[in-house]
C-alpha positions in Angstrom: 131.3 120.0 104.5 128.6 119.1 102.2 127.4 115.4 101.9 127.3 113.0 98.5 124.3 113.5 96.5 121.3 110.7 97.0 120.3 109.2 93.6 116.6 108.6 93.9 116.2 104.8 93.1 112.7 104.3 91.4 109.7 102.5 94.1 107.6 99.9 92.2 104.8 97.4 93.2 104.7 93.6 93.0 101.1 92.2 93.4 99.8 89.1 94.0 97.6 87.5 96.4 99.9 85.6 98.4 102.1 88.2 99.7 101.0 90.3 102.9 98.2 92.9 102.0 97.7 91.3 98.6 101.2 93.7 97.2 104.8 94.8 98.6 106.6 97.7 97.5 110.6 97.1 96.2 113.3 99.1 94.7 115.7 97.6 91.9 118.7 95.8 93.0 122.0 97.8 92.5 125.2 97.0 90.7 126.8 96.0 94.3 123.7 93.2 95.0 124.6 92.0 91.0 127.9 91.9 92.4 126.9 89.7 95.3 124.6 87.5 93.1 128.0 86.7 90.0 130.0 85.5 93.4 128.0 83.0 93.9 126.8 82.1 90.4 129.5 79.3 89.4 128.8 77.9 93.4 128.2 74.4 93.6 126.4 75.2 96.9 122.8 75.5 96.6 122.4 76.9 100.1 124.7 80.1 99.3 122.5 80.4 95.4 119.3 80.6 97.8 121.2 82.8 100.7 122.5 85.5 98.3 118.8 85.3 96.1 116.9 86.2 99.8 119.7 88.7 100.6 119.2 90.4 97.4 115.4 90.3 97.2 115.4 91.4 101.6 117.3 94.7 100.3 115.5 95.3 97.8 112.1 95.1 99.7 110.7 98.4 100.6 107.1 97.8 102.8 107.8 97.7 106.3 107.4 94.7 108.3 108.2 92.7 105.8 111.1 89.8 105.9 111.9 87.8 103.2 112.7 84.7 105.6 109.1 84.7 106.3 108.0 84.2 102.7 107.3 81.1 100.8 110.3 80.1 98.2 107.4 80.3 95.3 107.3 83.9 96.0 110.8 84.9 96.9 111.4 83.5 93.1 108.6 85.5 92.2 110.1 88.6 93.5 113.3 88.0 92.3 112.1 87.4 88.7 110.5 90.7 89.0 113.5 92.4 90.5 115.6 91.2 87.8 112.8 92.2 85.6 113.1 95.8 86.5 116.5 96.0 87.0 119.0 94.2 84.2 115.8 93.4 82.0 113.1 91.3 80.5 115.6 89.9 77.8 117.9 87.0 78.3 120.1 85.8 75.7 120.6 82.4 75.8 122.4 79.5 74.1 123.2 76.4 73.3 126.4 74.1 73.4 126.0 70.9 71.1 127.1 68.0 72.6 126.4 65.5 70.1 129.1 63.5 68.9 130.2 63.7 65.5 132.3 61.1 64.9 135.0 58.7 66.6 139.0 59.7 67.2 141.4 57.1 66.5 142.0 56.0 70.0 138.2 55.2 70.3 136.7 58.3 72.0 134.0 60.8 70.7 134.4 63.8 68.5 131.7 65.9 70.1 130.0 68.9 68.1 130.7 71.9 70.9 129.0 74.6 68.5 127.5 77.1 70.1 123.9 77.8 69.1 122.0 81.1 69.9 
């Protein structure tokens, strides 16, 4: 019986002086730690934001001995900017719902805007 192919996943390096041995070696996150990361994204809870963002960058990080529990929030965002970086992209499209209101209903409340700008 022959086993499912491995699909290499590409190695890169994140340096900076804070982490351990000035740089730490990480793979892209894959479609199953996106998954994990949309669960939690409408979560009122920032606890489980910040618990799925270390999970994410801990599997992710490649150099041995290193735990993400260990490291400074500054640099767990740092990694995880980078990890998103490498793995959805640099771009984000972004916009913006006016809420301004526009005017008054008859019963007294606000006619707000609600266009969506780019």
């Amino acid at each position: 019986m022959s086993s499912l192919p491995v699909i290499p996943k590409k190695i890169f390096e994140v340096k900076s002086k804070h982490l351990p041995k000035g740089k730490i070696s990480l793979t892209p996150f894959t479609v199953g730690l996106e998954d994990l990361l949309l669960q939690v994204k409408d979560s009122e809870d920032e606890k489980e934001k910040m618990d799925a963002i270390g999970q994410v960058v801990q599997a992710c990080i490649q150099t041995p001995g290193v735990d993400a529990k260990g490291l400074p929030l500054f640099l767990i965002e740092e990694i995880f900017l980078r990890l998103r970086e490498r793995s959805i992209g640099e771009i984000i499209d972004q916009s913006y719902q006016c809420t301004n209101a526009v005017g008054q209903n008859p019963n007294g409340s606000d006619i707000l805007c609600n266009k969506v700008m780019p």
